[in-house]
N, C-alpha and C positions, 0 to 999 in steps of 0.2 A: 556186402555184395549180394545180388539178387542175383539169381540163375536161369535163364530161357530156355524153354525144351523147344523142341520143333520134332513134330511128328511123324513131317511129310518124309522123311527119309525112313528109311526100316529099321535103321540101329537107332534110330533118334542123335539128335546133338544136344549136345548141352553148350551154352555161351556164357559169358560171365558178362552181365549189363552192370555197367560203371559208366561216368565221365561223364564229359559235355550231354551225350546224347541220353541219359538216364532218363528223363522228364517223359522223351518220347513212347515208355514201353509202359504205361500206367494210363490208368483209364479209368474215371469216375462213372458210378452207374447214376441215369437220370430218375431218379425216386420221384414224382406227381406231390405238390404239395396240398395235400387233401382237396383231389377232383375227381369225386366219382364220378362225374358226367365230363367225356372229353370235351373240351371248349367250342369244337368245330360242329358238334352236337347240338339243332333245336330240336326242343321236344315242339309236337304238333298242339295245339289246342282242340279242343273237340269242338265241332259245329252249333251242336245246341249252345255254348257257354256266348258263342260269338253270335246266336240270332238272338239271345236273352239280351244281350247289352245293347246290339242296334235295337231294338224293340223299346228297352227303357230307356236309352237316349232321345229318340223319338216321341216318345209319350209327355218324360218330364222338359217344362219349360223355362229355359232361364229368367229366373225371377228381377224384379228392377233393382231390388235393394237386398245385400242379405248381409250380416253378423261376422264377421271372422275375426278371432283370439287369435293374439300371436303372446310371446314371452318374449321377450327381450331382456338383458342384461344391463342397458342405458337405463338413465334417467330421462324424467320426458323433458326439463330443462336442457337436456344434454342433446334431442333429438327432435327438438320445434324446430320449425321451419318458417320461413317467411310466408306471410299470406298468400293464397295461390288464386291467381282471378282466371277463371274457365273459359275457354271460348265461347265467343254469343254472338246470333245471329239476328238481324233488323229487319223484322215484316215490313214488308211494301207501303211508306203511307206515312209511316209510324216515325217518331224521332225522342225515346225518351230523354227525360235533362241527365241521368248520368252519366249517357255519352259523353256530353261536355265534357268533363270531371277524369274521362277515361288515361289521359296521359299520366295521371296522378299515378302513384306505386307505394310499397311500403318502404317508407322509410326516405323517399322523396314525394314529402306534401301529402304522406297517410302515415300512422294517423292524423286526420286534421286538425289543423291549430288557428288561431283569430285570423292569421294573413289568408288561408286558405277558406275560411272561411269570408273576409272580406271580398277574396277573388270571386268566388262562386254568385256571392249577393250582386256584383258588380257584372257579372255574367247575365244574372237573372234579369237587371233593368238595361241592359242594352237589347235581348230579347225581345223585351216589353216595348223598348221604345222600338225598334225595327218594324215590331207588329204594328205599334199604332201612328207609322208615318201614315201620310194621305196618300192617293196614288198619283200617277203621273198622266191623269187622263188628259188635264187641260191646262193650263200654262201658271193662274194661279197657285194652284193645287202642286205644282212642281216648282213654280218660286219658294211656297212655305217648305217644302219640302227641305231643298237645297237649303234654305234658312236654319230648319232645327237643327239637319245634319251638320251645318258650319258650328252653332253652337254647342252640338254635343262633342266635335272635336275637338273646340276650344277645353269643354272640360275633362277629355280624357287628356289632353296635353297637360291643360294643370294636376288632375290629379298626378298623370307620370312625373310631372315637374315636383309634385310635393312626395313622391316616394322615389324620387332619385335623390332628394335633399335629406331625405329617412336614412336611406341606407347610408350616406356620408356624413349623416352626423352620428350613425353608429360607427362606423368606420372610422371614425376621429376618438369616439369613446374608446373603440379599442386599441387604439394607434396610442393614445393616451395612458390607460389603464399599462399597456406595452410598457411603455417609458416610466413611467411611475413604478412599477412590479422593476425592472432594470437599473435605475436608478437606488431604488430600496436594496437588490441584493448587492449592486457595487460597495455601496455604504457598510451592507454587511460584513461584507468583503474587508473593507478597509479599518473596520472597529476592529474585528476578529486577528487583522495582520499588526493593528496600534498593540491590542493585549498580547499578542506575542511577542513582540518586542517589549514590550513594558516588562511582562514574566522576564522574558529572560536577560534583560538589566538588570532586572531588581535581584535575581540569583549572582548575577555575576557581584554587583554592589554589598551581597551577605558574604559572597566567597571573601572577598577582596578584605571587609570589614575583617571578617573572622582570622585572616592570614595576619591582619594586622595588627588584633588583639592578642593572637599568639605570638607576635614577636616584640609586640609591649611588653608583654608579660615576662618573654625570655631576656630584654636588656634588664629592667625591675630587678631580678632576681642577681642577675651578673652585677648589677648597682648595690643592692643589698647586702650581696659576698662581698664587695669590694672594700664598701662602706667598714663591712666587720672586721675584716682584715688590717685596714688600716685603722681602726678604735685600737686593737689588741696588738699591734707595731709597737709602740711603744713603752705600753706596763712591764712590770717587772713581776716576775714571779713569788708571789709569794706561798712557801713550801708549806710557814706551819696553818695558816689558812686553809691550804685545800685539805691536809691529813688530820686536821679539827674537824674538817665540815666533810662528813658522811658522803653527802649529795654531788661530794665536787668529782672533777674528771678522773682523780685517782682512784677513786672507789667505783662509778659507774663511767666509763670513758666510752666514746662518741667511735663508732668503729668508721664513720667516713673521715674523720680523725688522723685515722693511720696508728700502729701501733704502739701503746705507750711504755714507756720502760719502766716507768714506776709498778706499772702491773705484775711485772717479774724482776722487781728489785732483789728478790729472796736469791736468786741466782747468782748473784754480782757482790752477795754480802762478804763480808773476810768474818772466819771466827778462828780467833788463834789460840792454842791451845793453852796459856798465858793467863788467858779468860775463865777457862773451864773449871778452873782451880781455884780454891781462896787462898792459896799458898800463892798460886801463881799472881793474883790481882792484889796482893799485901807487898808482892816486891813490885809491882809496879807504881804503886800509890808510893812506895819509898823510894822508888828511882827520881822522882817526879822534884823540881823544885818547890822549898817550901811555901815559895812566895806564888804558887798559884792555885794552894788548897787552901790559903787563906784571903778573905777581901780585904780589901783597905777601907 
């Protein structure tokens, strides 16, 4: 809480400034951000400073041509410009031949090329011939006249006849070259669409092989178990074979086999104590019939 005096009474008051209206009892001071000279302030120039400069503006005279450096950050690539033609004025009298020429621009028929160059040569003898018609004084003199001009129109007709048949047989070249460049990429087009379909046959044709080679292989094998199964159906066991031969299933057995019982025959043996004894195995050889310790 912030406290407001007020003076104008004699005891003074004191107020407690809070709440909504707190914003209103504060006051920024306007600090000048470095202006020693108020804004609203000119300084005066002194007189002499101002008859020195009229005096040397007066004296020096703008020159026709002068030099000025600039820096730039471009490239002059970057800041050429199109050729720029000046305005020009035609003394009384006078008619030079690049007038002719004047409609030309850069980049329409400047710089010139053969065509612009045929036009100008084609300019230069219509001039010539202009000049050296006859005049119109007397009636022959104006027949031949009429004469050359009919003939010189017959050949600007042919020549426009033979360069309207130029441009359409370029225009046919291009119309052509069109369709030839359209026809190439369709084709490409359609190689590009054959090998994809070929690729992806020929994967489907390896899948297809491979899934089939793997279930060759799994009937084979099921054929092969079967085959063995039914070999060994019918043989009989014989005991002192396998316990002669080291190698056979009693001594190393096949554990996909299942388990063998001959492996822990020791478990299942009888030893009766009868055995144990040579008392005991003298009465049994004496219990025994005679007739089967002896052969016949």
């Amino acid at each position: 809480n912030y406290i407001l005096k007020d003076n104008s009474y004699a005891g003074g008051v004191e107020t407690l400034v809070q709440g909504t209206h707190r914003h209103k009892f504060f006051k920024r001071p306007l600090i000048p951000v470095l202006q020693s000279v108020p804004p609203d302030v000119v300084m005066s120039i002194p007189e002499d400073h101002i008859n020195a400069a009229k005096i040397s503006s007066e004296e020096m005279e703008e020159p026709l041509s002068k030099t000025v450096e600039i820096q730039t950050d471009y490239r002059e690539s970057a800041t050429q410009t199109d050729p720029f033609t000046p305005d020009y004025v035609i003394e009384r009298g006078q008619t030079p031949e690049v007038i002719t020429i004047a409609h030309l621009n850069y980049g329409r028929g400047l710089p010139a090329s053969m065509a612009e160059m045929e036009l100008i040569e084609q300019m230069r003898e219509k001039r010539a011939f202009e000049n050296a018609l006859p005049p119109t004084s007397d009636e022959a003199c104006f027949t031949l006249r009429r004469k050359l001009m009919e003939e010189q129109e017959f050949r600007e007709w042919g020549k426009r006849e033979d360069d309207i048949k130029r441009l359409q047989n370029e225009r046919l070249n291009l119309l052509q070259s069109a369709l030839v460049e359209r026809e190439k990429e369709s084709e490409d087009n359609h190689s590009r669409r054959i090998e994809d379909i070929r690729h992806k046959k020929t994967e489907d044709k390896e899948k297809s092989i491979a899934k089939i080679q793997r279930k060759r292989i799994k009937v084979l094998r099921k054929m092969f178990k079967a085959r063995k199964n039914l070999d060994n159906k019918g043989a009989k066991r014989d005991i002192i074979q396998e316990y002669s031969n080291f190698g056979s299933i009693v001594y190393a057995p096949i554990t996909r086999d299942g388990l063998s019982l001959d492996k822990i025959a020791s478990k299942y043996e009888v030893q009766p104590d009868a055995l144990s004894t040579y008392q005991g195995v003298k009465e049994l050889s004496e219990s025994l019939p005679k007739r089967l310790l002896y052969s016949k």
